[in-house]
N, C-alpha and C positions, 0 to 999 in steps of 0.2 A: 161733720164727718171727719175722719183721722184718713188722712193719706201718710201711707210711705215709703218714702221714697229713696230708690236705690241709684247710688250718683257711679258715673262712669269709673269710680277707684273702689266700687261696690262698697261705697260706706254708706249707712240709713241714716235717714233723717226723718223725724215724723213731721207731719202740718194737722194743723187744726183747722177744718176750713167750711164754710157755709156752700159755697159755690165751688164745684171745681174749677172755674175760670179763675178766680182767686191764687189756684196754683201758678198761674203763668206769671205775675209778676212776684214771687216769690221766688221762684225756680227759673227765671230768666235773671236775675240780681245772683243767685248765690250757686247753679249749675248749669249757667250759659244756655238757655234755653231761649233762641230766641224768637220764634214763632213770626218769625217776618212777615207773612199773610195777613197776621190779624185776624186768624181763624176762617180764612177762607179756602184751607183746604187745597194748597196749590205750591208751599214751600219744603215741606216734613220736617223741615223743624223742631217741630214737636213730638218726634219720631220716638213712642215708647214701646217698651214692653210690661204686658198686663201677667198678672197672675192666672193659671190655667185654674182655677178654686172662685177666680172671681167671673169665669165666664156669663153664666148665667145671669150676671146683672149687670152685663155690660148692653148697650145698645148695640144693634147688628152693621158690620162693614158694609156702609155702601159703597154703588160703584163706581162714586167719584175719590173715596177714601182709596179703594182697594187699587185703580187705576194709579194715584201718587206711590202705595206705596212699592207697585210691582215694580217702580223706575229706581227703588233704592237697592244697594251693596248690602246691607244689613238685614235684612225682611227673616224673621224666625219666628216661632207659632208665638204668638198673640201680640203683634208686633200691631200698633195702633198708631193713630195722630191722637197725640193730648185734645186738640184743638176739636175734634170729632167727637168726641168718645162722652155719651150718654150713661148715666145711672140710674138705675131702680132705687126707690127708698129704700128698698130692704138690707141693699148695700153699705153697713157703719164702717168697713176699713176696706180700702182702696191699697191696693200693693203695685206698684211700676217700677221700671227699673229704667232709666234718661237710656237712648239707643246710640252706639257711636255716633260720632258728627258725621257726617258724608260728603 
């Protein structure tokens, strides 16, 4: 699957990636990503924003997601935890954009 991604100085970078968890140490190394939880959904770290085109194949905010993110400064429509965030096969490109630090 091709992600790409939009870093806090809005420059793209694409990935080539099997897994999206794969992005996390990609994107922790080169856009400070640092997901301190370990994907448990308790740090926002991982605090992005999705493409409004790619809704339909994203998995749905639960309400331990939507709980972290109502506690952030930054929260804007489709504003997700990397660490969370489910795909459909149908899904070939992934578009995010890294969310301020908080």
């Amino acid at each position: 699957m091709e992600v790409i991604v939009e870093d806090r100085n809005g420059e793209l970078t694409k990935y080539e990636v099997s897994e999206l968890s794969e992005l996390f140490t990609k994107l922790g190394d080169e856009m400070k990503i640092d997901a301190l939880c370990g994907g448990c959904c308790s740090c926002a770290t991982c605090h992005v924003y999705t493409d409004e085109s790619d809704a339909m194949y994203l998995s749905d905010c639960d309400d331990s997601e939507r709980d972290v993110l109502e506690g952030l400064l930054h929260v804007r429509s489709g504003s997700r935890l990397l660490c969370q965030l489910g795909l459909k096969e149908e899904l070939k490109t992934l578009k995010i954009t890294i969310a301020q630090s908080e």
